[in-house]
C-alpha positions in Angstrom: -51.3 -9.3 95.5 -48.1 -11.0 93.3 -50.3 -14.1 93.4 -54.1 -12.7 92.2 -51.9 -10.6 89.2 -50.4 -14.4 88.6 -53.7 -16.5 88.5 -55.4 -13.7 86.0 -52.2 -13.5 84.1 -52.2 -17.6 83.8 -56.2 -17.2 83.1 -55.6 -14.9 80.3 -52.9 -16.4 78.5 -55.0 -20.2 78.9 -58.3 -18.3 77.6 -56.1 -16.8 74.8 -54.8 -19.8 73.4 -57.4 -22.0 73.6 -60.1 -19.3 71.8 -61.6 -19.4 68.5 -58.4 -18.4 65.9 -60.1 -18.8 62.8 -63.0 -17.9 60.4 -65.1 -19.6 58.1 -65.6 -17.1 54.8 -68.5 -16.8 52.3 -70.6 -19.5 53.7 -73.5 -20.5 51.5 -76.3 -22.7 53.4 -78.3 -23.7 50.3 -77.6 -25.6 47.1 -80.0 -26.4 44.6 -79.2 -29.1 42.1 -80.4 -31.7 39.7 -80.0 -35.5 39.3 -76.7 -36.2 37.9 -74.8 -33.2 38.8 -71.8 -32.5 40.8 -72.2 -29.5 43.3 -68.7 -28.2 45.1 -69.4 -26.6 48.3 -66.8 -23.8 49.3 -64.4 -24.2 52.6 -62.4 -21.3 53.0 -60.6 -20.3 56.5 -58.8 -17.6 57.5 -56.4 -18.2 60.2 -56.4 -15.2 62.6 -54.1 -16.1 64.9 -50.4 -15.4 65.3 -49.1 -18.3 63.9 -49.4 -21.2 61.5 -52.4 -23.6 62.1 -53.5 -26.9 61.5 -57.3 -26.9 60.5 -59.3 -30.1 61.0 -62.6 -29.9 58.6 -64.5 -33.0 59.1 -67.5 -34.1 57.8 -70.1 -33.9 60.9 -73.2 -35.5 59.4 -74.6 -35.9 56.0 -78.0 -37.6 54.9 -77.0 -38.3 51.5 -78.7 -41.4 49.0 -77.0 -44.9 48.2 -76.9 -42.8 45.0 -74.8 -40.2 46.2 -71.2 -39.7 46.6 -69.3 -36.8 48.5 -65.5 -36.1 49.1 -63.5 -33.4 49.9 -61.3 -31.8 47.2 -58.3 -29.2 47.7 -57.7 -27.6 44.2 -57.8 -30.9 41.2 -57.0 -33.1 44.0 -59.4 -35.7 45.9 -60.2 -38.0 48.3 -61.6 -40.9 48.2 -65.4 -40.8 49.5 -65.6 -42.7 52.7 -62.7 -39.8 53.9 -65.1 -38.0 56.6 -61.9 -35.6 57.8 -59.5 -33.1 55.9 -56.8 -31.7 57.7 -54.5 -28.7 56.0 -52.2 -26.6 57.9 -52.1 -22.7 57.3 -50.2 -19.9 57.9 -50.8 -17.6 60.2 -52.9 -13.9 58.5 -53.2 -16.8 55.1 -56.9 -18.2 54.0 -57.0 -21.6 52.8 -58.9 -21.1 49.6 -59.4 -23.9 46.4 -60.4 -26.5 49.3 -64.5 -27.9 48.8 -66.6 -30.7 49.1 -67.7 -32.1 46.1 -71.1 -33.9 46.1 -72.3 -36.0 43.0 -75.9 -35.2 43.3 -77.1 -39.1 42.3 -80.4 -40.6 40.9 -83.0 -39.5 43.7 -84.4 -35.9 44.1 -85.3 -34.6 47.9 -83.6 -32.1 50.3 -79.9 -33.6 51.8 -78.8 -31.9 54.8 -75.0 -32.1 55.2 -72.9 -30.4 58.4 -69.2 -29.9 58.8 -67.2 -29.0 61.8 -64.0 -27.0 61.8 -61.0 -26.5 64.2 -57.4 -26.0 64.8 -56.3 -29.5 65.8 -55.9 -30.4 69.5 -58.9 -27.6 70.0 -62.0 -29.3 69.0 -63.9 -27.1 72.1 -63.8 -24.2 69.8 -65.4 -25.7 66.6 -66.7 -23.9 64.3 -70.2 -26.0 62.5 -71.0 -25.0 59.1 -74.6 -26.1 57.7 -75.6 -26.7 54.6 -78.7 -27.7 52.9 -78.4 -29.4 49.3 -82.0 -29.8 47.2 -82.2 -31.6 44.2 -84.7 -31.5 41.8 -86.2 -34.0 39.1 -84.2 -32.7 35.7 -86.2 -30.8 33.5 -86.5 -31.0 29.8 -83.4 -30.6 28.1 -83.5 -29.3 24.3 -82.9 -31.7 22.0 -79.4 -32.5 20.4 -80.2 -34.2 17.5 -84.0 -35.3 16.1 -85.1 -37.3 12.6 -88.3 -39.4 11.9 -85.8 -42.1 13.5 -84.3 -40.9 17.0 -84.3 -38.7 19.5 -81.3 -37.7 20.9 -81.6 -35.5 24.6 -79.2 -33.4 25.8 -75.8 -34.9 27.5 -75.6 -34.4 31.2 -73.7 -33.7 33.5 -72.0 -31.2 31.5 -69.4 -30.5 31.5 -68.4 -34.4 31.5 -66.0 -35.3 34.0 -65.6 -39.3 34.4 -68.9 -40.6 32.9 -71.8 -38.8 31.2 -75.4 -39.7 30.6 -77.4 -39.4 27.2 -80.7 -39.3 27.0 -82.6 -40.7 23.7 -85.2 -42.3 21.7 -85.7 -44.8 19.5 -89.4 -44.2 17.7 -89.0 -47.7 16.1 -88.3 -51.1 17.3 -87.2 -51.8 13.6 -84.1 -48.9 13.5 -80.7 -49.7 14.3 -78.2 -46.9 15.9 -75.1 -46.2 16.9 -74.0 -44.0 18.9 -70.5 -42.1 17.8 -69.0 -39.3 20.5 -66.4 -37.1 19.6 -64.7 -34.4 21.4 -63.8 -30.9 20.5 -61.4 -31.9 18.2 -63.3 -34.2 16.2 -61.7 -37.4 17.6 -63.9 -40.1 18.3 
């Protein structure tokens, strides 16, 4: 009898450390988007066990474009884009918020299917896979900025402007000359 209570309490005490800890909060499985933009998609875990976890979030499989770039991001700070796995340790009862995947949409509209999987490391067996589908559309019409009988001047996108930005005009004459002069909030150029 001492040795069937033994094997069940071994059995238990495996199952309960090798089962699922953790959850995966406010899941979105569809993005929409347009050329040029930057989507973040949320990865927030809660760790439900007793104590302090490492979490393993890797990227599982992504479709994306030559024109594309994705790469994980914990609050302002990121990785660089061939970086397929984030790992963060959390405490035990805490969510690990501010943590996403950041995908510069690119130049070429169609649907991107991209799938993460998440676990407490040393425990793949239990991952957790979170889907998401990202479809980008063909921009549509901005307003214009700026027109004379001379030029054209589109709307500025991605906005807001992170690292580069993209400006959309016309010249109706072959014959004008124009220069182009940005300046920020403050009137600097």
């Amino acid at each position: 009898m001492k040795m069937k209570v033994l094997v069940l309490v071994l059995v238990l005490a495996t199952w309960g450390v090798s089962a699922q800890n953790f959850d995966l909060l406010d899941r979105i499985a569809a993005y929409n988007a347009t050329l040029s933009q930057v989507v973040k998609i949320p990865i927030k875990i809660k760790n439900s066990s007793v104590r302090a976890q490492f979490y393993v979030i890797r990227l599982a499989d992504a479709e994306l474009s030559g024109t594309q770039k994705g790469y994980f991001c914990l609050d302002r700070t990121c990785l660089e884009s061939g970086i397929t796995e984030f790992s963060k340790k959390v405490e035990a009862g805490a969510t690990l918020d501010g943590l996403f995947y950041t995908l510069e949409t690119g130049l070429v509209a169609g649907q991107y299917p991209i799938k993460f999987e998440v676990f407490a490391r040393g425990n793949i067996q239990n991952a957790l896979f979170h889907s998401v589908n990202v479809n980008i559309e063909e921009r549509q019409p901005k307003s214009f900025v700026y027109q004379s009988k001379d030029i054209t001047i589109h709307d500025v996108y991605p906005n807001p402007v992170v690292d580069q930005a993209f400006i959309e005009y016309r010249l109706h004459s072959e014959n004008v000359k124009a220069k182009l002069i940005i300046h920020n909030i403050l009137g600097s150029s």
